[in-house]
C-alpha positions in Angstrom: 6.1 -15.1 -1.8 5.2 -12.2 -4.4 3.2 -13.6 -7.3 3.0 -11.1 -10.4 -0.6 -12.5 -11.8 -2.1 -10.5 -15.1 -3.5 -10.0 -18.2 0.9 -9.1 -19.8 2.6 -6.5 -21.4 1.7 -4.4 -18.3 6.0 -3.8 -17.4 5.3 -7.1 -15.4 8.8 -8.8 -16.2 10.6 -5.3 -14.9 8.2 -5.6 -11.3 8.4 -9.4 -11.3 12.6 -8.2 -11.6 12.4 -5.4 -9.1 10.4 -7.7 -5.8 13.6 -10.7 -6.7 16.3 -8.5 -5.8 14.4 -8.2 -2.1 16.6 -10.3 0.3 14.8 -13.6 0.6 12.1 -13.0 -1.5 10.5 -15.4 -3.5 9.1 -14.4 -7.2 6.6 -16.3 -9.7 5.1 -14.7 -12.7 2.5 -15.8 -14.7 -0.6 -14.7 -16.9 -3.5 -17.3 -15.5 -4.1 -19.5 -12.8 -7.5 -20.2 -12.9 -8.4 -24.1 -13.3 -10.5 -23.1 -16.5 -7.9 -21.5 -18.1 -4.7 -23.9 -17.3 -7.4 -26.6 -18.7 -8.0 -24.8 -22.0 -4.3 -24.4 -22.7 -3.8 -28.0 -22.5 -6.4 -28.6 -24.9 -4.4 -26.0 -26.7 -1.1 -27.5 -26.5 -2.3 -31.1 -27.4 -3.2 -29.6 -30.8 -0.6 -31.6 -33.0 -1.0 -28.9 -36.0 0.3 -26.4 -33.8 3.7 -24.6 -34.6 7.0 -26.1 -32.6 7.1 -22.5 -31.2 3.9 -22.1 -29.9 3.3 -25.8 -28.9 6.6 -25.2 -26.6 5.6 -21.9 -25.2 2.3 -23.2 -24.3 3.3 -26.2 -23.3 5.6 -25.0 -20.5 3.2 -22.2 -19.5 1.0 -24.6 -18.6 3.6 -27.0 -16.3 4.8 -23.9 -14.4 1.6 -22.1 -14.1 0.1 -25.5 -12.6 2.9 -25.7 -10.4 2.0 -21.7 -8.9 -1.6 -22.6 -8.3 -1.0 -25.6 -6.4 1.5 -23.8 -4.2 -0.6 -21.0 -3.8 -3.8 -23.1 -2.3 -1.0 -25.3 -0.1 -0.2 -21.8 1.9 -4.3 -20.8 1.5 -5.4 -24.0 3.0 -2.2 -24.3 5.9 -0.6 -27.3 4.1 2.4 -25.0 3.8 3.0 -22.8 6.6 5.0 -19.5 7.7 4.9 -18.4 4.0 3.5 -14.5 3.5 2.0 -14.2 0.2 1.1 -11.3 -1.9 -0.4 -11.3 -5.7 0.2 -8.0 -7.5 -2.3 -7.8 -10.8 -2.1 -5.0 -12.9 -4.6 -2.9 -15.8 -3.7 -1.6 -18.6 -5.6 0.8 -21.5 -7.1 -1.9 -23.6 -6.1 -0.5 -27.2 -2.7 -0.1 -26.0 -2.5 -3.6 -24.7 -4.0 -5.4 -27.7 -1.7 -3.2 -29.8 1.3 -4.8 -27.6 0.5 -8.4 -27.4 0.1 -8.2 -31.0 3.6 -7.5 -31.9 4.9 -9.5 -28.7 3.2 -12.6 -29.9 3.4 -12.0 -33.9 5.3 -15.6 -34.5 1.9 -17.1 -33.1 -0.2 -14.7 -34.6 1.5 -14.7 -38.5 -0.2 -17.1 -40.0 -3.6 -15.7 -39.8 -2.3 -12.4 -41.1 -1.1 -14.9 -44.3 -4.0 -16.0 -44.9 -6.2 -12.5 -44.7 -3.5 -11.6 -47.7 -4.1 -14.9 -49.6 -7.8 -14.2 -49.5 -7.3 -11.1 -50.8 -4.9 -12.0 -53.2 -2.0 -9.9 -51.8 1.7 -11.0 -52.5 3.4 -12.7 -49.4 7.1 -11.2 -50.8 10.1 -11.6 -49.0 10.2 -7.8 -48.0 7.2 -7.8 -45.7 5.2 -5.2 -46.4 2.2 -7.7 -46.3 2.6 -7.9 -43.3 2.1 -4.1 -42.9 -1.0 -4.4 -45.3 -2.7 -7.2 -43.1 -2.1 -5.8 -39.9 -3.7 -2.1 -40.9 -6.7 -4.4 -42.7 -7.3 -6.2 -39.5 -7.5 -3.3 -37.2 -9.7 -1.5 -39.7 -11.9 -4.5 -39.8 -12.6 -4.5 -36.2 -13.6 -0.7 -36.3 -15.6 -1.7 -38.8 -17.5 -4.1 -36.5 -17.5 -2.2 -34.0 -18.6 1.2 -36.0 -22.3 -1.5 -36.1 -22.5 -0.3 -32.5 -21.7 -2.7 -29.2 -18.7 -2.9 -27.3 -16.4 -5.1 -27.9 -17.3 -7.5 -25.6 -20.2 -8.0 -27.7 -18.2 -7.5 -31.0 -16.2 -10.3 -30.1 -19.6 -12.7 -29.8 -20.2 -12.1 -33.3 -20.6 -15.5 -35.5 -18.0 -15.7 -38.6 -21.5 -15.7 -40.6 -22.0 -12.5 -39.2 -18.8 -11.0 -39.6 -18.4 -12.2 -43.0 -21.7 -10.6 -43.5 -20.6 -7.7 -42.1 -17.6 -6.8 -43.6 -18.6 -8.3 -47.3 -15.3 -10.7 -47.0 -14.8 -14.4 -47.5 -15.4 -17.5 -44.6 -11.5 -17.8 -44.0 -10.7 -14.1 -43.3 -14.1 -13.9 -40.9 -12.7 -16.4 -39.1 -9.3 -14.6 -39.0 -11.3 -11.1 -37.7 -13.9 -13.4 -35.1 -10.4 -14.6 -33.6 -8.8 -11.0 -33.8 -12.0 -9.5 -32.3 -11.3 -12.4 -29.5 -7.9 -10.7 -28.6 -8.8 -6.7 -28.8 -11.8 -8.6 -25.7 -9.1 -9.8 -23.8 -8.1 -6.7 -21.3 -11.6 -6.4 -20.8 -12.5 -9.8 -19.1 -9.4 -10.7 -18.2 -10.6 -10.0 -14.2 -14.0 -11.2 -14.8 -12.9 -14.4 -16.1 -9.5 -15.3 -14.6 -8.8 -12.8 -11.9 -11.9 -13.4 -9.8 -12.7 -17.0 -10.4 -8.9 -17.8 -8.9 -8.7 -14.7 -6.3 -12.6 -15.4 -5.5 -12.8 -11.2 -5.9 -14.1 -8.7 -7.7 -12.6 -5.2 -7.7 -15.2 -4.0 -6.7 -14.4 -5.4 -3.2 -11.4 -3.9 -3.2 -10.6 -1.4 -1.2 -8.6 1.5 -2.7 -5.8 2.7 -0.6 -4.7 5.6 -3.2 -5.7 6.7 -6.4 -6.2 3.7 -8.9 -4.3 1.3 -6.4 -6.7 -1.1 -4.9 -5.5 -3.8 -2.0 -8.0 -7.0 -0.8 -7.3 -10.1 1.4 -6.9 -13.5 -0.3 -7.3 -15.9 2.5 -3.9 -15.5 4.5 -2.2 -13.4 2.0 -2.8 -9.8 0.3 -3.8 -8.5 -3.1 -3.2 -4.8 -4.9 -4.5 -4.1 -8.5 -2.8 -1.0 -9.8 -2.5 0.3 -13.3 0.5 -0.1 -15.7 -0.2 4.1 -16.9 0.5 4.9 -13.2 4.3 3.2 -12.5 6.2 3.7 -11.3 4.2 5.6 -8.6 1.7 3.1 -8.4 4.4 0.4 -7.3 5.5 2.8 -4.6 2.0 3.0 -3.4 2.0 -0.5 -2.5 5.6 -0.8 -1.6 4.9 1.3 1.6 1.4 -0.4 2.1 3.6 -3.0 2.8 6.2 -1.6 5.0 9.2 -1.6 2.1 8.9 1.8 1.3 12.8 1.5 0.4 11.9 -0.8 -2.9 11.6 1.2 -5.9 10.9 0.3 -9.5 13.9 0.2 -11.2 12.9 0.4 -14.7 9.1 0.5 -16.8 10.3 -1.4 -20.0 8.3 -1.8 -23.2 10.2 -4.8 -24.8 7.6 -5.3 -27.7 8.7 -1.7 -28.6 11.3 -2.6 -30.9 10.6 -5.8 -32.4 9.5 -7.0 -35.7 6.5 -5.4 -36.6 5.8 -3.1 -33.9 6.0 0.1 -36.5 3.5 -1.5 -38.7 1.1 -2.1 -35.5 1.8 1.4 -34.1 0.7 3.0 -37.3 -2.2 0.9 -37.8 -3.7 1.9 -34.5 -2.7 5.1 -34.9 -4.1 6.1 -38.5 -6.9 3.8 -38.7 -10.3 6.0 -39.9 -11.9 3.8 -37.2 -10.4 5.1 -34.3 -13.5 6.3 -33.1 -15.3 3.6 -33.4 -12.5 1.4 -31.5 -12.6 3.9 -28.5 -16.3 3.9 -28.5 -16.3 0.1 -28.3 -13.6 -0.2 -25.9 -15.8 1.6 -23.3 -16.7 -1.3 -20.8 -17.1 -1.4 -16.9 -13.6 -2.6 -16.8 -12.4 0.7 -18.8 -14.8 3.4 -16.3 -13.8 1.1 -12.9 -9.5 1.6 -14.2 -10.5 5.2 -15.7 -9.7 4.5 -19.2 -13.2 6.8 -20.4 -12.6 7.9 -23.9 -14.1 11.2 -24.7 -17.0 11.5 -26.2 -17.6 7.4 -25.9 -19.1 8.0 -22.0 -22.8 7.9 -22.1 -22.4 4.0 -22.8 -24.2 2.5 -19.8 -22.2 0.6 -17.5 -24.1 -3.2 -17.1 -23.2 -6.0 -14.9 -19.9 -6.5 -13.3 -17.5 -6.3 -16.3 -19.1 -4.8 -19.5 
């Protein structure tokens, strides 16, 4: 049983699609399994003034990821036998993958970009280019936080007070940026705080059996953490690890690439004056342990086991 277990937008879907066409194999995908988080998206999902969309995406994220952890500790603890089981987790450059998951999940993500143009008084007209406006304010907002100096681990702690503060803007557009700040966090923790509380490992157990391709045991089964810059070669690393050399990646898709938005979010990243500052932040232990160092950003120290 292969389970494809990370942070998304790391060409999962195209490895999750590549391991199903093995004869007899068995396939789940999912983004969390940890008890924590399947807990805080129910919260989540009992939120009544949630959208229809995102209540049913969350919703049935929740159901099947529930079902993957409980099969996952019947073959850990013997309750279900003869089974071979294998989690593949994957890294990706943070900036690139908030940059992603922002366009991916814009539907969820839209009305918070409404309201940063409401408080500033900006049109919402039917030809979108507030959208384009919000989207290049919010990532030059978060340079701006993170130009104050921390990463943005620590950015992301930042009150709404302080943030409003900060940035000289109103209470409902800080709390748009402390929730924005939340998601440019994510990449960074996402092993800390859902990898190793599930797995019960850190990477830096891990042994690494090639460059940036790290493999650990789970109980009875096996687990390889490899980078999304490295596919497909990374894939074929741990396909002959595991005696099926002859499986190959068959494609690396970015399927956010083209959807709506995904210019605007491209050029916001790419032209924002804070740049700097963003790559400065972005330097955490997760970043130097995946060799994402930005130059010029290295002589941040590198404290505890994920920042």
């Amino acid at each position: 049983m292969f389970v494809v277990y990370q942070m998304g937008k790391v060409a999962s879907v195209a490895i999750a699609e590549t391991l199903a066409a093995i004869d007899g194999a068995e396939v789940e995908h999912c983004h969390y399994l940890s008890r924590a988080v399947i807990e805080a998206s129910l919260t989540k999902a009992l939120n009544p003034e949630l959208s229809e969309e995102t209540y049913w995406h969350t919703s049935r994220q929740v159901l099947k990821n529930l079902d993957v952890h409980r099969r996952i500790r019947q073959i850990e603890s013997g309750v279900e036998r003869d089974v071979d089981l294998c989690l593949i987790t994957l890294a990706r450059e943070p900036l690139a993958w908030t940059r992603s998951n922002l366009v991916q999940n814009l539907f969820e993500h839209e009305a918070v970009f409404r309201r940063i143009c409401q408080a500033q008084g900006v049109p919402i007209d039917e030809r979108g280019d507030w959208l384009g406006w919000a989207i290049a304010r919010t990532v030059d907002n978060i340079g701006r936080l993170c130009a104050a100096g921390g990463t943005i681990v620590q950015v992301a702690q930042r009150t709404p007070g302080q943030i409003r503060e900060r940035l000289m803007c109103g209470h409902d557009e800080a709390l748009a940026m402390n929730r924005m700040a939340g998601i440019f966090r994510r990449p960074h923790e996402w092993f800390a705080e859902e990898f190793q509380p599930f797995t019960g490992l850190s990477l830096d157990c891990l042994d690494e059996i090639g460059p940036q391709v790290r493999f650990g045991r789970m109980g009875p089964g096996s687990v390889y953490a490899i980078r999304h810059e490295d596919l497909p070669g990374s894939f074929d690393t741990v396909m002959n690890h595991m005696g099926l050399g002859h499986v190959r990646l068959t494609r690396v898709a970015n399927v956010s690439g083209d959807t709506s938005g995904a210019e605007a979010m491209r050029k916001a990243f790419a032209e924002t004056p804070f740049r700097a500052a963003l790559e400065a932040a972005s330097v955490t232990g997760y970043t130097r342990r995946f060799g994402y160092d930005y130059a010029g950003s290295c002589d941040q120290p590198l404290t505890g086991s994920n920042r």
